[in-house]
NUNU-972945 format. One line per 3 residues: number of its first residue (from 0); their letters; for each residue x, y, z of C-alpha. Coordinates in steps of 0.02 Angstrom, whole numbers. Layout:
N
NUM = a = X:Y:Z | ...
END
This chain:
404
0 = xxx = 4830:2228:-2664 | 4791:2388:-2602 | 4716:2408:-2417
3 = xxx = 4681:2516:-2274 | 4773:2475:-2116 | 4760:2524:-1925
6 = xxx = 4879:2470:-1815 | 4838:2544:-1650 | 4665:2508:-1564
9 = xxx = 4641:2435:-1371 | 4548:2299:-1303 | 4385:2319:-1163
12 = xxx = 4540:2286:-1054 | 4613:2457:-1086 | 4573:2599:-965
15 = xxx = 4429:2712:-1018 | 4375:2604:-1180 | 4204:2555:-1212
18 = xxx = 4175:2373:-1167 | 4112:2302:-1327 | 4301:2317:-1383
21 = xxx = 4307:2122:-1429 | 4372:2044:-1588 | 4184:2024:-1661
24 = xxx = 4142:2211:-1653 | 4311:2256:-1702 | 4301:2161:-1871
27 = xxx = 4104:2190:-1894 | 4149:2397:-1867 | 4322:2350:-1972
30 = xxx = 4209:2311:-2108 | 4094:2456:-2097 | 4250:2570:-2091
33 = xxx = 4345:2470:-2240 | 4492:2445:-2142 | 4564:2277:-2221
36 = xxx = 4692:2241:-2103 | 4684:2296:-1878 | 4800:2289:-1760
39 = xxx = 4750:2185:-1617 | 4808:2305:-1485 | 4841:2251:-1314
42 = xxx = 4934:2094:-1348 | 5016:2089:-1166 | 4862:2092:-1077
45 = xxx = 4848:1912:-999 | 4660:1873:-1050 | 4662:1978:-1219
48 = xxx = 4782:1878:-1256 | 4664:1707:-1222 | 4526:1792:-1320
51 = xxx = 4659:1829:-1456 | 4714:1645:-1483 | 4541:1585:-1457
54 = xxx = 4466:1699:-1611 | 4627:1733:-1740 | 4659:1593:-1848
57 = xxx = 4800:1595:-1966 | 4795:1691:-2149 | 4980:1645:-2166
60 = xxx = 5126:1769:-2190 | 5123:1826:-2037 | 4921:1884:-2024
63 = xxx = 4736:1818:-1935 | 4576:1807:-1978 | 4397:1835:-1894
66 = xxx = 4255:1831:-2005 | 4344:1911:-2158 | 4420:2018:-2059
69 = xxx = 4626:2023:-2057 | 4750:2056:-1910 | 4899:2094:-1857
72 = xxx = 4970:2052:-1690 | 4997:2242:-1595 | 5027:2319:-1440
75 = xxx = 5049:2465:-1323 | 5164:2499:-1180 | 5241:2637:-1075
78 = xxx = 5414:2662:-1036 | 5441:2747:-877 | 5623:2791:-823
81 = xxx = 5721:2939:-766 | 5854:3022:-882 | 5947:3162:-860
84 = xxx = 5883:3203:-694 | 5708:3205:-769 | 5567:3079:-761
87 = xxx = 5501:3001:-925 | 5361:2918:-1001 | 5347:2866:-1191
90 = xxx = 5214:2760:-1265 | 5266:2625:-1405 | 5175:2539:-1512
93 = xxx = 5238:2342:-1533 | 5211:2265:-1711 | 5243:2077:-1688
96 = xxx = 5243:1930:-1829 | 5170:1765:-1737 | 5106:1742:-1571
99 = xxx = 5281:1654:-1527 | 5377:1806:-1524 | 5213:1893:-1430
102 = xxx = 5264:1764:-1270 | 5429:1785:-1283 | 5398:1983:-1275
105 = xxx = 5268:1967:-1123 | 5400:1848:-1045 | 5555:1978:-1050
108 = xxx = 5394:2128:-1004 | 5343:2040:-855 | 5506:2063:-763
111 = xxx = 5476:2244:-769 | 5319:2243:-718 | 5123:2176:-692
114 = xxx = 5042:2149:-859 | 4871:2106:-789 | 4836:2267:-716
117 = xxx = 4811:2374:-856 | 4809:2329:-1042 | 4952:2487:-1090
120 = xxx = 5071:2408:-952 | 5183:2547:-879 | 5350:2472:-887
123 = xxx = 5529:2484:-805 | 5637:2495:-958 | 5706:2637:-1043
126 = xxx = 5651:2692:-1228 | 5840:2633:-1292 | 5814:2466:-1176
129 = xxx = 5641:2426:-1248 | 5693:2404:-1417 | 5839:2334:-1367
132 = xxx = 5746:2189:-1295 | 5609:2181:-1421 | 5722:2191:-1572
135 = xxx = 5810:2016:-1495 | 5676:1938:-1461 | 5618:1936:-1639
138 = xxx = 5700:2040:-1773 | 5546:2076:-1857 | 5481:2132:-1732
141 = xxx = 5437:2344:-1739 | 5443:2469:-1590 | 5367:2638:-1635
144 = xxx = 5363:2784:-1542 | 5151:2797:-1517 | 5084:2981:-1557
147 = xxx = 5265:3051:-1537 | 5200:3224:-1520 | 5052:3210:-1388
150 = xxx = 5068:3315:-1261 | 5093:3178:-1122 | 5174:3019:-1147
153 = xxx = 5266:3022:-1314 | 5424:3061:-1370 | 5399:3248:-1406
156 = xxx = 5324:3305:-1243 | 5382:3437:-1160 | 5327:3371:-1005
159 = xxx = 5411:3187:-1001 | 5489:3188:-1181 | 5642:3231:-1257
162 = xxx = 5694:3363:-1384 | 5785:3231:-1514 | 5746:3057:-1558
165 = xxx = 5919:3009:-1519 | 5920:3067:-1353 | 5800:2948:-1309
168 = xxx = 5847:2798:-1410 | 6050:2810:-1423 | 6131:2679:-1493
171 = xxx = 5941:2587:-1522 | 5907:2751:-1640 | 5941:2662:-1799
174 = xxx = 5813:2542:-1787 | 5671:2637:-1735 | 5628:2659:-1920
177 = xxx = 5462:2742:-1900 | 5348:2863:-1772 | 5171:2866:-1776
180 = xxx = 5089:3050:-1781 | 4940:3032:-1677 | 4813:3131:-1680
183 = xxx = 4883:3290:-1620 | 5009:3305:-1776 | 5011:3274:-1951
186 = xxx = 5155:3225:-2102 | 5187:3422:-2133 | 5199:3449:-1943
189 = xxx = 5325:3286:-1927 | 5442:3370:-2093 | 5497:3506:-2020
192 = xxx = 5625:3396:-1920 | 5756:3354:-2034 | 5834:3248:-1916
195 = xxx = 5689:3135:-1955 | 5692:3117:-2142 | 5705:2961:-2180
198 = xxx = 5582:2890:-2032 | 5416:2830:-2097 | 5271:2913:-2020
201 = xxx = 5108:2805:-1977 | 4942:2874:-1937 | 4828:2762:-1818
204 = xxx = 4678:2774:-1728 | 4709:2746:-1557 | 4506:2692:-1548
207 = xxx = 4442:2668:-1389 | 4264:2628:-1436 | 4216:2526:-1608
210 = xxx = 4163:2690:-1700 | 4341:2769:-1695 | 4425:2636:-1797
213 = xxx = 4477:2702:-1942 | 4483:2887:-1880 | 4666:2890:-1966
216 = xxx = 4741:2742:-2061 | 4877:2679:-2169 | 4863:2643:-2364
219 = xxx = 4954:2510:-2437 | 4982:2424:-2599 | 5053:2271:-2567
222 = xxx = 5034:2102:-2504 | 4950:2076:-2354 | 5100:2007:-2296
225 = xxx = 5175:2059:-2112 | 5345:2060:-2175 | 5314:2155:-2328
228 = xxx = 5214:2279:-2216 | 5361:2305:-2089 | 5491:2308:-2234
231 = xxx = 5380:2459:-2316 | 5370:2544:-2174 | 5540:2516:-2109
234 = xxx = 5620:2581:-2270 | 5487:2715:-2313 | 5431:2631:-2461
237 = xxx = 5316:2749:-2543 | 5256:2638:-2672 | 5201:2506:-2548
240 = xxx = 5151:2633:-2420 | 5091:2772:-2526 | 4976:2876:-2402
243 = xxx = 4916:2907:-2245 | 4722:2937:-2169 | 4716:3078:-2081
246 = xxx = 4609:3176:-1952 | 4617:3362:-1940 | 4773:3393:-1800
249 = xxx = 4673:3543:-1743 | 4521:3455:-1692 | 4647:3382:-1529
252 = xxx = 4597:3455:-1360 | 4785:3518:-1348 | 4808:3564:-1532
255 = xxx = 4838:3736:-1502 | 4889:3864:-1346 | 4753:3947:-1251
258 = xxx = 4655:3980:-1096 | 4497:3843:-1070 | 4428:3938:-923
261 = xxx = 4417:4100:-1016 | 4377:4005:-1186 | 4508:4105:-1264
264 = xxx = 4637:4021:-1402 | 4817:4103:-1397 | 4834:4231:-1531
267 = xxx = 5002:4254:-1619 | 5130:4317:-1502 | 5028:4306:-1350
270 = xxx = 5099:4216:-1189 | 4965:4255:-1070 | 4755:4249:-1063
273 = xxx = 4717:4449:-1075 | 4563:4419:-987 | 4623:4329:-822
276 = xxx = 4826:4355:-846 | 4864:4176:-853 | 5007:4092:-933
279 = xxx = 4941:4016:-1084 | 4949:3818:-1080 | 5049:3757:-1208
282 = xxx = 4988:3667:-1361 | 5071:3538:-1487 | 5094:3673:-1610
285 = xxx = 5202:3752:-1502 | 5302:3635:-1457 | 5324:3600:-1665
288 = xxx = 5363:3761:-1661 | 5517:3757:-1542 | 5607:3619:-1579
291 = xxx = 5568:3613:-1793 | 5695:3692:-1897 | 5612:3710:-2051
294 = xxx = 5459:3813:-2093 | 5282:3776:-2105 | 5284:3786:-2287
297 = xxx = 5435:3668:-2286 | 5358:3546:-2204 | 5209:3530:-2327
300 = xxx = 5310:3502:-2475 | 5405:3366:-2397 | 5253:3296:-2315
303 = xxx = 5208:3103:-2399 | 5031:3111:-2455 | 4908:3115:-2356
306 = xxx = 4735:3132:-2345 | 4644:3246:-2220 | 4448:3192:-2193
309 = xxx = 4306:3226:-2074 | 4226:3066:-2012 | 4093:3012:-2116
312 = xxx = 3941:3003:-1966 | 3980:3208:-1959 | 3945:3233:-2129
315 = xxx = 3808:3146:-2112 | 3744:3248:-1967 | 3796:3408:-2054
318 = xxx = 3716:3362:-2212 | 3548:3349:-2096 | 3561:3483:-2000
321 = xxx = 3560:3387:-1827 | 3692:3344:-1712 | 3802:3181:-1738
324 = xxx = 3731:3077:-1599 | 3562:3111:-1662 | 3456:2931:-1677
327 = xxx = 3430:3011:-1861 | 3604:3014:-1908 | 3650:2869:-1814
330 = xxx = 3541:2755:-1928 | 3572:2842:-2088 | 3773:2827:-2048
333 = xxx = 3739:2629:-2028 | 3611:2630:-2175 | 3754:2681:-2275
336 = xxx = 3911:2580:-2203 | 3786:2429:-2198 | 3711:2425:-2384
339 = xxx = 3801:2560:-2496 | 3976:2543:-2443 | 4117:2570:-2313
342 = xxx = 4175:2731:-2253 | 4313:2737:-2305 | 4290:2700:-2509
345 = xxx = 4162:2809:-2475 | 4249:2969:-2435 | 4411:2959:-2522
348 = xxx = 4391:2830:-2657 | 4234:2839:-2739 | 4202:2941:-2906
351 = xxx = 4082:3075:-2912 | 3990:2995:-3036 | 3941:2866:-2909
354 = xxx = 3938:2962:-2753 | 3779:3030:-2850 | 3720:2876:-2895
357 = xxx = 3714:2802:-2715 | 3705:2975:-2585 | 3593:3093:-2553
360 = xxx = 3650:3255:-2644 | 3709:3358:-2504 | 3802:3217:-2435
363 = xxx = 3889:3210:-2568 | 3951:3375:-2596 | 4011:3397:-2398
366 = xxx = 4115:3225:-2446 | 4173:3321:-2592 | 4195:3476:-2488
369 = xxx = 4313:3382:-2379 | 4414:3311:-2540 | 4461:3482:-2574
372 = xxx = 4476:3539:-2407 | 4355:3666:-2404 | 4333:3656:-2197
375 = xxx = 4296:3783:-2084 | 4417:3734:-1932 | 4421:3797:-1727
378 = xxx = 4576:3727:-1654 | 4556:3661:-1497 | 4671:3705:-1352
381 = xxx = 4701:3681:-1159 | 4577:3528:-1157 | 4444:3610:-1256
384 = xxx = 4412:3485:-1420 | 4429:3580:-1590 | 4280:3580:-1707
387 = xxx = 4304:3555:-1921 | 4141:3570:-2028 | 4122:3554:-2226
390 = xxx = 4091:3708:-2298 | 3906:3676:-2375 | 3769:3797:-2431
393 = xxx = 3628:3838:-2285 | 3486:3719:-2273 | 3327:3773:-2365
396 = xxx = 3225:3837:-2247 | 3077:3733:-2181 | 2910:3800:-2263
399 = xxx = 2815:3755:-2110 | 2924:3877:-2002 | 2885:4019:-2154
402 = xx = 2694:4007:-2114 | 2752:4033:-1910
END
């Protein structure tokens, strides 16, 4: 069966998420996004972890159910150590097959620290030790490195990362079998490593509040099965795990290098802000940049597929001329998602033929738009969000403003 997955979302326990972050609205906005399979998130968090048994009941194989709705049990913790005279913090994500193996993990994870305090526990293990432990714990168990190129607590950072997977890992290297890009990088970003050929790369959403889910995703054709998941991740499988959702990289607030204060991006070559002399700060891209040995166009052509799209309530918004939060978007978006279909089929599955059946017309050719890329993008940079847009005629304009 083919099916959109997303791994990595966080509980109303989670600092800064919105607090209707239960399982109900994550399966009812699940649905609306056609994501066919979530990650629970937040697994070691003492009273997620109630509501969790209390609401999953068993699909088999390895997945839950609410409402229709299937899960897998997930997680998020941070490693934070000191190696090679520098202090480091790396976020995982923790794919786990029954709620057994989820104890036995929060029972080895509370020796290293309080799980009750926040729902991403910072723990007192090393990268290497972390799978270590995990991996004997339960063998089918999956450790990934979470966004491994944000520019704070991930693999890549140049802040509290490392330069090369195995200097993080060691001997644990080999079974880290797959990183997830985040939203700050992309497949053709993640290529130009060839020390990491061979890793799978997953794409998740990281939501925060019920709207985000399904922001980037995971397409697989294959049984909704956890060990047939893990095995097509963990050996790349690119006929069970075909494709990845994802967002436009640029549109993160540290995408690029720039000055915020002077709301000036870095230019090619440029090191400093030419209006206030400033070292530029440093964006993902550069940091890509200086540790990738192959070139941008390299990376591209060994990227897997993947599918780049603007989130469907900003077409929407565009389509209408108004701003996204607008109460008039807002209700067409769940018009849509509600009685026509989910977002998902919506913008990448659909024919044309039917997207004109079922959308208004200029909704339908900013989906389009976005199919073949034709986006104007800003990249954002030191804190200041990017912006994408389809590229669509102007609006007619409104006869009553001709008679003004």
């Amino acid at each position: 069966m083919t099916f959109f997955a997303d791994f990595n979302v966080h509980s109303k326990y989670s600092r800064g998420t919105h607090p209707d972050m239960e399982i109900p609205t994550l399966a009812r906005w699940a649905k609306y996004k056609g994501v066919g399979l979530l990650g629970t998130g937040d697994f070691t968090h003492p009273q997620w972890l109630v509501a969790l048994k209390k609401f999953l009941k068993p699909a088999g194989r390895g997945i839950f159910d609410f409402d229709g709705v299937r899960f897998l049990l997930t997680a998020e913790v941070v490693c934070s150590f000191t190696q090679g005279g520098r202090a480091r913090k790396i976020n995982h994500l923790l794919l786990a097959p029954h709620f057994q193996a989820v104890d036995r993990i929060i029972d080895a994870l509370e020796r290293e620290d309080d799980l009750a305090t926040d729902a991403v526990p910072t723990i007192r293990l090393t990268a290497e030790e972390l799978v270590s432990t995990v991996r004997k714990i339960s063998p089918e168990a999956m450790v990934v490195p979470a966004h491994a190129w944000g520019p704070h607590h991930s693999l890549f950072s140049e802040t509290f990362g490392f330069d090369r997977l195995e200097e993080a890992y060691g001997a644990e290297a080999v079974h880290v079998k797959a990183l997830e890009t985040g939203l700050s990088a992309d497949p053709s970003m993640a290529r130009r490593w060839p020390a990491l050929d061979g890793k799978a790369l997953l794409s998740n959403s990281d939501a925060h509040h019920p709207s985000r889910i399904g922001r980037e995703a995971n397409l697989f054709d294959a049984p909704m099965d956890y060990r047939e998941i893990v095995e097509a991740v963990g050996a790349n499988d690119r006929v069970r795990f075909p494709a990845t959702i994802e967002a436009y990289s640029q549109e993160d607030r540290y995408y690029a290098g720039g000055c915020r204060a002077c709301r000036r991006p870095a230019a090619d070559g440029e090191s400093a802000c030419p209006s206030c002399g400033k070292t530029f700060v440093r964006g993902v891209l550069d940091r890509v940049n200086a540790l990738a040995d192959r070139t941008p166009e390299e990376g591209r052509r060994r990227a897997e597929r993947h599918h780049r799209l603007i989130p469907l309530a900003d077409l929407v918004a565009d389509a209408r001329g108004v701003q996204p939060d607008a109460d008039s978007a807002e209700k067409e978006y769940l018009k849509l998602v509600t009685q026509v279909g989910p977002e998902l089929d919506i913008l990448l599955l659909w024919e044309e033929s039917r997207l004109r059946e079922k959308l208004p017309a200029r909704l339908v050719d900013a989906v389009l738009a976005v199919r073949r890329e034709d986006v104007a993008v800003e990249p954002g940079y030191d804190g200041q969000p990017g912006r994408t847009k389809a590229l669509l005629p102007p609006l007619p304009a409104d006869p009553q403003l001709k008679l003004i």
